[in-house]
N, C-alpha and C positions, 0 to 999 in steps of 0.2 A: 153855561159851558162846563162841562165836566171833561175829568183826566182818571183813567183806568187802565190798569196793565193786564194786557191780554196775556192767555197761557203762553209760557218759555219751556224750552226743554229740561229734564228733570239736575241733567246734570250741571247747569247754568248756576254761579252763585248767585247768592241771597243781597239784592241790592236796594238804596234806596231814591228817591229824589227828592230832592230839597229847592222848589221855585221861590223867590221871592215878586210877590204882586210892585208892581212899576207903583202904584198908584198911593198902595196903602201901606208897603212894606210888610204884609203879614207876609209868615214864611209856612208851606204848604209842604205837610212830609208824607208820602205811603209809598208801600213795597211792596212785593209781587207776592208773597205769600197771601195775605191777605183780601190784596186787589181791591183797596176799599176807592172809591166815586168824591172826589172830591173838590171843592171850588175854584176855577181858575177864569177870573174874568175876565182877562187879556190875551189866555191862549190857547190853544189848544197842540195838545203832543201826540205825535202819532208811534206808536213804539212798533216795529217791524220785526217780524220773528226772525233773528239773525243768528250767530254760531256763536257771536260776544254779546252778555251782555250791555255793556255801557255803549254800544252802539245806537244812543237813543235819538231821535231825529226831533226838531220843536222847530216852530216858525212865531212868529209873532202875528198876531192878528184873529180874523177868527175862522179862516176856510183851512183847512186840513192840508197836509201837505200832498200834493198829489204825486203821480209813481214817476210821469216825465220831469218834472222841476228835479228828482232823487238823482234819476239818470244825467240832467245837466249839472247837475250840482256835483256829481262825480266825475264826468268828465272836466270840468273848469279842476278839480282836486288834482287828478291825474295829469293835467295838463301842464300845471305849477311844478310837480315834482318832478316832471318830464324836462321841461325847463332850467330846473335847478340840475339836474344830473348832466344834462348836457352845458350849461354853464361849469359846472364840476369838470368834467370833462376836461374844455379848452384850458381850465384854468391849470388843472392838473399837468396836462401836456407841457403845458411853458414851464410852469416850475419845476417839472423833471429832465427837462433840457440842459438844466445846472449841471445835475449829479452824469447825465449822461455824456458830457461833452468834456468831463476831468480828465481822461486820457490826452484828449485831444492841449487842452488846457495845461496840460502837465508838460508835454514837450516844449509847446512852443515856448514856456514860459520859465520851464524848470525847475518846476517846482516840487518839494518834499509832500509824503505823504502827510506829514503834520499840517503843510498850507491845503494841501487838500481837505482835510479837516478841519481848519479854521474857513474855509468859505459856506460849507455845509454848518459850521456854528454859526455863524452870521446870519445866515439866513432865518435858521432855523429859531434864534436866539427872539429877531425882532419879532417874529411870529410867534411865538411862545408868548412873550413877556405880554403884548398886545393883546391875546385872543382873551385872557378874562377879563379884562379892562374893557376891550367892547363888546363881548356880551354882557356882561354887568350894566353900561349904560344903557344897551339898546334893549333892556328890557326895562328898565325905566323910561328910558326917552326913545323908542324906536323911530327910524330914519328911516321912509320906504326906498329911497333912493342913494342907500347908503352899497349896496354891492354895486352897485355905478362906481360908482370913485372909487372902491377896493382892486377894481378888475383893472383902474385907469394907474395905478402906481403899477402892477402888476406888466403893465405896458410901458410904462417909463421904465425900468426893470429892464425889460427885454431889449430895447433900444442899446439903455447904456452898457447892456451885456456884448452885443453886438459891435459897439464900437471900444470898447474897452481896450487898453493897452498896456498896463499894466497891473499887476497883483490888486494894490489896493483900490482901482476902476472897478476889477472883479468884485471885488468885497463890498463897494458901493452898489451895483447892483443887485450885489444876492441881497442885499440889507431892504431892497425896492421890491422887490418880489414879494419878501419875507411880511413887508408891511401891507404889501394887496394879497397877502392869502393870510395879516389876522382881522381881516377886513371883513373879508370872505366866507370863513368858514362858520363862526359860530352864528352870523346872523343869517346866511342862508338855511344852517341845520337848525336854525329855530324855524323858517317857514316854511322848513319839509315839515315840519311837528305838526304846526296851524293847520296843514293843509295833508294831514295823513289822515284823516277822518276816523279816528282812533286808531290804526295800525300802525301804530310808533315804530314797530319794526322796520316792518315793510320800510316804512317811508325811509327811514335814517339807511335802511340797506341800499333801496334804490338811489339816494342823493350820494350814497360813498363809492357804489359800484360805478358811478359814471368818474370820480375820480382816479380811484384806482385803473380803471379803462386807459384812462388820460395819462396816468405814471408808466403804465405799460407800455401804451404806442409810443412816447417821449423819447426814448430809448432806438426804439426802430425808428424814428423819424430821422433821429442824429443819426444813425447808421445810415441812411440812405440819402440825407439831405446833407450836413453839419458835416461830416466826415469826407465826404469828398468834396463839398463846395466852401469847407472854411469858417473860419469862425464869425462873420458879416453876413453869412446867410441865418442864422438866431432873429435876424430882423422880420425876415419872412413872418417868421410866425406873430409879430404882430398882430397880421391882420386875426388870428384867432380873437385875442384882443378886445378888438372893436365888434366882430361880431359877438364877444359874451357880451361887450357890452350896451347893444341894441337887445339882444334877448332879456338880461338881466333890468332893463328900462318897461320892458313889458311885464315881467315879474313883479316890479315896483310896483306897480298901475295897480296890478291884482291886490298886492299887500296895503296901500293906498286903500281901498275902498274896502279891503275886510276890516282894517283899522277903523273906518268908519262905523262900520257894523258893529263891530266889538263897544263902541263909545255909546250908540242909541239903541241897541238892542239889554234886554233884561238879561240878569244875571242867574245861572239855574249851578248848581254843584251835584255832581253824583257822586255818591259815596259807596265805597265796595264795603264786604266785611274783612277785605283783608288785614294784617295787623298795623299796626303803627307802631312808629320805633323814636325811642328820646334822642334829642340834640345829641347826647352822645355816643350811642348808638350808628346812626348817622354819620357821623363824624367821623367812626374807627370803620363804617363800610367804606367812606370815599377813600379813606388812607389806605384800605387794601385792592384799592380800582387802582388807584394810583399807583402802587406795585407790581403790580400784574402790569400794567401799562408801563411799568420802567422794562421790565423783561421783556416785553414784546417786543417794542422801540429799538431795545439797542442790541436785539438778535435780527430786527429786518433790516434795522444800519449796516449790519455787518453786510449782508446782502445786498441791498440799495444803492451802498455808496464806494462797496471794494469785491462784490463780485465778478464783475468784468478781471478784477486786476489778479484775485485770485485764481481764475480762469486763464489769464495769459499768461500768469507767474510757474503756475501748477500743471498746466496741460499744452503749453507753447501756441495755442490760436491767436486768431489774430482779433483784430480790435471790433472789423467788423462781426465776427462768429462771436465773440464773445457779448455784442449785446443782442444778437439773437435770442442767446441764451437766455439775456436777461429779461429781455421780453418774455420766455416763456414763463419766467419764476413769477415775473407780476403781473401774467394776463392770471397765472392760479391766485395769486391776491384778490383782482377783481371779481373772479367766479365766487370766491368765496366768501366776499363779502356783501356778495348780494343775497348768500345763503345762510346766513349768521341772523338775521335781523325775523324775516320769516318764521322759520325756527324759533326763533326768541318769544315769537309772537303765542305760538302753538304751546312748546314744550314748558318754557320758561325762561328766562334770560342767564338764574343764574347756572342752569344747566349749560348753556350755550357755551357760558363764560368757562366753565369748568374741563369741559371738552377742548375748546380751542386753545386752552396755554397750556396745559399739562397733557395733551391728548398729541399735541408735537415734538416732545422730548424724545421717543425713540427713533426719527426718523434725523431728528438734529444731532443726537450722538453718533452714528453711523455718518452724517455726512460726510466730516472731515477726512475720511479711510478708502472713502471709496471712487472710483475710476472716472473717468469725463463722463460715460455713458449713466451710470447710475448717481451720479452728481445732481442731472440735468433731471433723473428723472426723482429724485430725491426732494428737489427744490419744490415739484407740483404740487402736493401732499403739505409739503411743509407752509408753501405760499397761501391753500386754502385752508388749512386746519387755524391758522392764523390771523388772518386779516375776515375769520368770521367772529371774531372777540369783540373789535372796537364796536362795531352798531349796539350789541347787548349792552357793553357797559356804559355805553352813552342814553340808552333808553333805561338802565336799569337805574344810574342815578338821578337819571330825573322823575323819576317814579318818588326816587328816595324824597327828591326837592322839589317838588312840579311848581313852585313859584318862583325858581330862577331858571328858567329854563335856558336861557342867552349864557345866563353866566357856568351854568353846568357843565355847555357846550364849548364855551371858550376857553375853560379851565382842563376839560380832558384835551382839547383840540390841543389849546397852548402847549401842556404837560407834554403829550406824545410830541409834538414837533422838538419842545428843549432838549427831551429827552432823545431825540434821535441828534438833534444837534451834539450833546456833549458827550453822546454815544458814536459819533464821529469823530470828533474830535481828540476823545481819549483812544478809541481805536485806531484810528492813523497813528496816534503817537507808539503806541503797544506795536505796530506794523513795524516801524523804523527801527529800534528797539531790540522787536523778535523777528518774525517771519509773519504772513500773511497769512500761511498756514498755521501756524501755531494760536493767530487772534480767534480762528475757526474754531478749533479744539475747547479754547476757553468759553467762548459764547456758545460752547453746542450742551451748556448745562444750563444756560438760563430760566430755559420752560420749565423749571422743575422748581420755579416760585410761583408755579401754579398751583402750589398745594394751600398755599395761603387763602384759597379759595371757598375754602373751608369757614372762615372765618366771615365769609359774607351770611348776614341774615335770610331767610327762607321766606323771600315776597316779592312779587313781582310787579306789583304798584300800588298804590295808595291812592286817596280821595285827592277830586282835581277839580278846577272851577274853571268851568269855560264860560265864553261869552258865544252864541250864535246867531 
């Protein structure tokens, strides 16, 4: 059996692959320049002239892969990621039910904007603290049926939101939510990874956009459901619930037996010639993800969790018009994050990154000045130039680390949630304080810690070892 790489287009980098033999442990290296014929007695690789190279396709055994098995094997891909987004989705919607029902929450209960932003730190706090603790395990010990149980607190959550009666019930709940979405996120955005067939973009955009979808409708649902039928119909959405969590049982099944796969299948590494970067190196990149990611957070807090208020404080609408509004700011979230990751894929990530936080500063200094009509249409712009950042920086450092992938994802996931947490928190308090227009003024210079950007290294991923 021999392994040979057919002609690539000229503009394709220079790659190589590195099999190791099941049997004998030799380790078998050649590259596309050369194209040399060399031994492989267990398998055979079939390389397909595609647009990336490290799109390399290998089966174990010794018939070739054929063009139908490609196509099902892409559909079952598509199909997981499809899955995940629409679980993102439901899960998103409940957890945005929080921040969208604080008006309502606020009267009945009378509470200060400061309490308003202690429920949004609660929440946000258990979910933070959690998301690298379990991505960190679940890439050592992964659990296929571990978003089962994240999606079932997330349910318990909603429940006791629904019956809740006073301040600290609320605070119990959002702390339930908080714990089924750090359940959630980093071990789902690991098996959009497993299952993007190298389009790390793509995949992390399409698993975000069905969430931000989910923050959007949230919003309009309390508008038309929660706002006139009361704060006992939160229960309702339950049943979202149970339906993510018969999908997300399917999901498992899927990650189940790729598990397996990954355990009795040979181990192959492709290596690019892009650069490699030292431990510290590394290090001072994630601390300026991490920056960029404080700026983002706690300029869409301002948004997410006091634009309705500055809306009815500044322009006299009323509760229902005002989450209209907000619906439109975070359906531009969700458009835009399904174009961030794409993008990333094409041009490069840290392009993407560099555009989306410093590329929204002039539209965030003008917001505060300007009238209801160009407010609303102000937010579009800002919501999409925005929310296409997070998929690039969550692909971009796991590029930097492709051995913690879980923990990568739990750590930005965690990071942005704290940080909207105590970017709530600190901004309710600044509300009471100053004026609600005044917090605006202040956060409409945040983007302009985009320039830190600069300071990220020039790569877009580095060598990676799958298992197929």
């Amino acid at each position: 059996m021999s392994l040979a790489w057919p002609q690539r287009d000229a503009e394709l980098p220079d790659i190589s692959l590195e099999i190791t033999e099941p049997n004998t442990g030799e380790v078998v290296i050649t590259g596309r320049e050369s194209a040399p014929t060399v031994s492989a007695a267990n398998f055979k690789i079939v390389a397909a002239k595609r647009k990336r190279a490290d799109r390399v396709m290998a089966t174990d055994g010794t018939a070739a892969v054929d063009e139908s098995s490609q196509f099902r094997s892409q559909d079952t891909t598509l199909a997981v990621l499809g899955a995940l987004s629409l679980t993102h989705l439901l899960n998103d919607v409940m957890q945005s039910l929080l921040p969208a029902v604080y008006p309502l929450l606020k009267d009945s209960y009378s509470l200060s904007f400061f309490q308003i932003g202690m429920i949004t730190f609660t929440f946000q706090l258990t979910a933070s603290l959690l998301q690298p603790i379990v991505g960190y395990y679940a890439d050592r010990y992964p659990w296929p049926y571990s978003l089962v149980s994240g999606m079932g607190f997330t349910l318990v959550g909603l429940i006791l939101l629904a019956m809740a009666n006073s301040f600290t019930a609320i605070l119990i709940a959002a702390a339930m939510v908080g714990i089924g979405s750090s359940v959630f996120h980093p071990e789902a955005s690991r098996i959009a990874r497993l299952a993007s067939g190298g389009r790390y973009g793509f995949a992390q955009s399409l698993f975000q956009v069905g969430g931000n979808a989910g923050s959007a409708l949230g919003p309009l649902l309390a508008a038309f459901v929660v706002v006139p039928w009361g704060q006992p119909s939160i229960a309702w959405f339950s049943i979202g619930a149970v339906v993510a969590m018969i999908v997300l049982w399917r999901v498992g099944r899927w990650y189940q037996s790729h598990l397996f796969q990954l355990k009795t299948s040979p181990r192959r590494t492709i290596a690019t010639n892009r650069p490699q970067h030292s431990p510290a190196r590394v290090g001072g990149a994630i601390a300026v993800l991490l920056v960029l990611i404080f700026s983002k957070y706690f300029y869409l807090v301002s948004l997410s969790s006091y634009y309705t208020f500055y809306l009815i404080q500044r322009f006299d609408v009323s509760v229902a018009t005002a989450q209209l509004y907000l619906f439109v700011f975070l359906g531009a979230v969700a458009a835009g994050t399904l174009g961030g990751g794409p993008v990333g894929d094409r041009l490069g990530f840290k392009t993407v990154i560099w555009v989306s936080i410093l590329g929204v500063l002039p539209f965030t200094l003008v917001l505060p000045y300007a009238n209801l009509f160009w407010t609303v249409v102000l937010t579009i712009p800002i919501g999409m130039i925005l929310a296409s950042a997070f998929s690039a920086m969550i692909v971009y450092a796991q590029e930097l680390v492709p051995s913690r992938v879980g923990m990568i994802a739990g750590l930005f996931f965690g990071f942005a949630f704290g940080m909207a947490g105590v970017g709530a928190a600190v901004l309710g308090w600044l509300a009471d304080r100053t004026s609600i227009e005044y917090v605006y003024q202040i956060c409409s210079y945040l983007p302009a810690f985009g320039l830190f950007t600069a300071f990220l290294p020039n790569t877009d991923s580095h060598a990676r070892s799958v298992r197929t």
